[in-house]
C-alpha positions as CSV (number, residue, x, y, z in Angstrom):
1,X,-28.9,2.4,71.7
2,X,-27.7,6.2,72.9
3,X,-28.5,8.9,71.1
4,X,-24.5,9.4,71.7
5,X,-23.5,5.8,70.6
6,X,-25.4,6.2,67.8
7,X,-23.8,9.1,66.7
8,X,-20.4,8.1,67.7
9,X,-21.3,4.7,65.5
10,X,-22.4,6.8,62.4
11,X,-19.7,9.0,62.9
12,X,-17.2,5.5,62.6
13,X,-19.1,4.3,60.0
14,X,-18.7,7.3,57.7
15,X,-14.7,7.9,58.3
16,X,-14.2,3.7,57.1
17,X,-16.1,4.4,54.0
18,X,-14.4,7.1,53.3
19,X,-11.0,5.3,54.2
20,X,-12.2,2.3,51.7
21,X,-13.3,4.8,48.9
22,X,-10.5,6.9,48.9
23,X,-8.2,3.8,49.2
24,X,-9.8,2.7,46.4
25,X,-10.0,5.8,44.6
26,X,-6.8,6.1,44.8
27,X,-5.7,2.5,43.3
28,X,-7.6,2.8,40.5
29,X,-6.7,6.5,39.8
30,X,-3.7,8.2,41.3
31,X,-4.2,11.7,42.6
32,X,-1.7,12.7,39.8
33,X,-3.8,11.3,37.3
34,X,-4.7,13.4,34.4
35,X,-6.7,10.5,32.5
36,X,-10.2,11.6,32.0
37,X,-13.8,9.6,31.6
38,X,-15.9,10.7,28.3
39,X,-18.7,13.0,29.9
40,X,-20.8,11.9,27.2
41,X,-21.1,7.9,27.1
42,X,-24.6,7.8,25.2
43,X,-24.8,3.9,26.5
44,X,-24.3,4.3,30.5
45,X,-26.7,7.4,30.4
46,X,-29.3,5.4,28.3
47,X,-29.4,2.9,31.0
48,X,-29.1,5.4,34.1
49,X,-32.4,7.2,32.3
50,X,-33.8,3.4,31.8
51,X,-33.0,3.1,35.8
52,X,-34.9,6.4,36.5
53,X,-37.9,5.6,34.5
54,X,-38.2,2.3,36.3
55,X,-37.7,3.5,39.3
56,X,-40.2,6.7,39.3
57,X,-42.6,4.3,37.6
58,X,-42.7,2.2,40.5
59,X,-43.7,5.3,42.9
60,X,-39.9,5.4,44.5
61,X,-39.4,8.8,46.5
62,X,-36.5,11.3,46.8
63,X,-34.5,10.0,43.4
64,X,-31.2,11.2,43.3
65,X,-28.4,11.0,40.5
66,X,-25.1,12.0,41.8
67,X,-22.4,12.6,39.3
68,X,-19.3,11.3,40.7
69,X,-16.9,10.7,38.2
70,X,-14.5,13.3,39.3
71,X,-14.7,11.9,42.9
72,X,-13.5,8.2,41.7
73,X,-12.7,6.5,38.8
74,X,-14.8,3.3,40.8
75,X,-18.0,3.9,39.1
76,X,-19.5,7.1,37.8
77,X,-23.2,7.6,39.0
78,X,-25.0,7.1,41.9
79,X,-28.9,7.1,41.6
80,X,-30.2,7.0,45.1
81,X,-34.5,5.7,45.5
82,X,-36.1,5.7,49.2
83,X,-39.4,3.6,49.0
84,X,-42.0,3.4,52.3
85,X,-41.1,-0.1,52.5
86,X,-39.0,-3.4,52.1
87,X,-41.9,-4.4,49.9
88,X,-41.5,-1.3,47.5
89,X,-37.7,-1.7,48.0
90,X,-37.6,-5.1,46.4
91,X,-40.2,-4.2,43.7
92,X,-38.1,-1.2,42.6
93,X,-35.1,-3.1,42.2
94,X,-35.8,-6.2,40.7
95,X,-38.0,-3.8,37.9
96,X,-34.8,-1.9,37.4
97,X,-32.8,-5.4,37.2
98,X,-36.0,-6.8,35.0
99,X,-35.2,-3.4,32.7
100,X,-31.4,-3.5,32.7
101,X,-30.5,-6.9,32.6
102,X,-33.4,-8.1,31.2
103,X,-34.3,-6.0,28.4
104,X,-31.2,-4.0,28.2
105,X,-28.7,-7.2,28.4
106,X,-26.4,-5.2,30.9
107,X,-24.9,-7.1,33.4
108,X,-25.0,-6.9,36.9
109,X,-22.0,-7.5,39.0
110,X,-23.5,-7.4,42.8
111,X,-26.2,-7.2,44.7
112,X,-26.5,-6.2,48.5
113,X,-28.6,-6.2,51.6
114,X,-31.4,-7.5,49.6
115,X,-32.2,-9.8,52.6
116,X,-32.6,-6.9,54.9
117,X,-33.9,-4.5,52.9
118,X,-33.4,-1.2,54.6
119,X,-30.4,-0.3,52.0
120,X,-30.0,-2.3,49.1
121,X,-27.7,-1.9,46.4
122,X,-27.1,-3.0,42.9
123,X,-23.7,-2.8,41.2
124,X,-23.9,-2.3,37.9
125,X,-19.9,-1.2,37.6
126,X,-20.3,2.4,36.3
127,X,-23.9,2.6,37.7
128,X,-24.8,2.0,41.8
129,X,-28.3,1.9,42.7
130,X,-29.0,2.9,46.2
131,X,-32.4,1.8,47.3
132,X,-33.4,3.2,51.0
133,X,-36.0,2.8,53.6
134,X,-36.2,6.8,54.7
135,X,-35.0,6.3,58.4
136,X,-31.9,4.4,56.9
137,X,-31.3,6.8,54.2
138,X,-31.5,10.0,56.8
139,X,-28.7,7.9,59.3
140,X,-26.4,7.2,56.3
141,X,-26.6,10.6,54.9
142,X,-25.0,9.2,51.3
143,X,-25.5,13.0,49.9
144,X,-23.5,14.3,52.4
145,X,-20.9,11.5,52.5
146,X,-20.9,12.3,48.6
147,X,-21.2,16.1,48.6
148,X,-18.7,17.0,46.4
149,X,-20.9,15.3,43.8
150,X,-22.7,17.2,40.9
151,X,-26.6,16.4,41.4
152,X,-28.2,15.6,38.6
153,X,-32.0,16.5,38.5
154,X,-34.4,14.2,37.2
155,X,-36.3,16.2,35.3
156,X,-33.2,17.1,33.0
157,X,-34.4,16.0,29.3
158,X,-31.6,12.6,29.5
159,X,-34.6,11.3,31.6
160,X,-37.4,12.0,29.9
C-alpha cells in the first residue's frame, strides 16, 4: 500500500472512532451532564495496579495509563502494553486475565483481536487493556487519539 493511502486510511480510521466514541459518549453522558464518577474508587485502582504489576512483570514495554474519565463516561482507564511479539502479547494478557479474573474474581466482558495479535484488547467495563505490537501501536497513535487524557505514570505509589 501508498504511503498516501495509508495515510488517507489512518486518517478514516481515526475520524470513525472518534464518531463511535463521541456518539457513545454522548448516550451514555449528555454534554449537559453534571453527574460525576468518584476519583477515588479504591476497587477499580486496585485492579488497574494488579494489571500493571502483571503486565511489567511480564517484560511489556511503553505502559501507559490514561485517565479518561472526563473524556467518557464508557470506561474510565486505558492502560496501554506494546510487547516485541504476538507471543509476548498473548502471555501478557492472559497473565493479566489469570490475575483479574482469576485471582481477583473481576469479570471480563470482551476480548479482541486475540487471533491476530498486533492489538488486542480486553474489556474489563471501567478498565481497557490495550496490548500492541510497536509498528501497530505507532499507526494507531491511541495517545494522540486520546490526548486530552490525564497520563498516569507508573511509577506513582497506586502501582507500587
Amino acid at each position: 500500500m501508498k504511503k498516501t493511502t495509508k495515510k488517507i486510511v489512518k486518517k478514516g480510521v481515526k475520524k470513525v472512532v472518534k464518531k463511535v466514541v463521541k456518539k457513545v459518549s454522548t448516550k451514555i453522558a449528555p454534554k449537559n451532564s453534571t453527574t460525576k464518577i468518584s476519583l477515588n474508587n479504591s476497587t477499580t485502582m486496585s485492579r488497574l495496579a494488579a494489571a500493571v504489576k502483571t503486565a511489567v512483570e511480564n517484560k511489556g514495554n511503553d505502559i501507559v495509563v490514561l485517565d479518561v474519565r472526563e473524556l467518557t463516561r464508557a470506561f474510565d482507564y486505558f492502560l496501554i502494553i506494546s510487547g516485541t511479539s504476538k507471543r509476548q502479547l498473548y502471555a501478557i494478557g492472559d497473565e493479566i486475565q489469570k490475575k483479574l479474573v482469576g485471582e481477583i474474581g473481576d469479570e471480563c466482558l470482551s476480548v479482541s483481536g486475540y487471533k491476530e495479535g498486533r492489538w488486542i484488547v480486553i474489556d474489563y467495563g471501567d478498565i481497557i487493556v490495550h496490548l500492541f505490537e510497536p509498528e501497530t501501536r505507532n499507526y494507531y497513535a491511541i495517545e494522540e487519539l486520546w490526548g486530552k487524557a490525564i497520563k498516569i505514570s507508573i511509577d506513582d505509589s497506586i502501582f507500587k
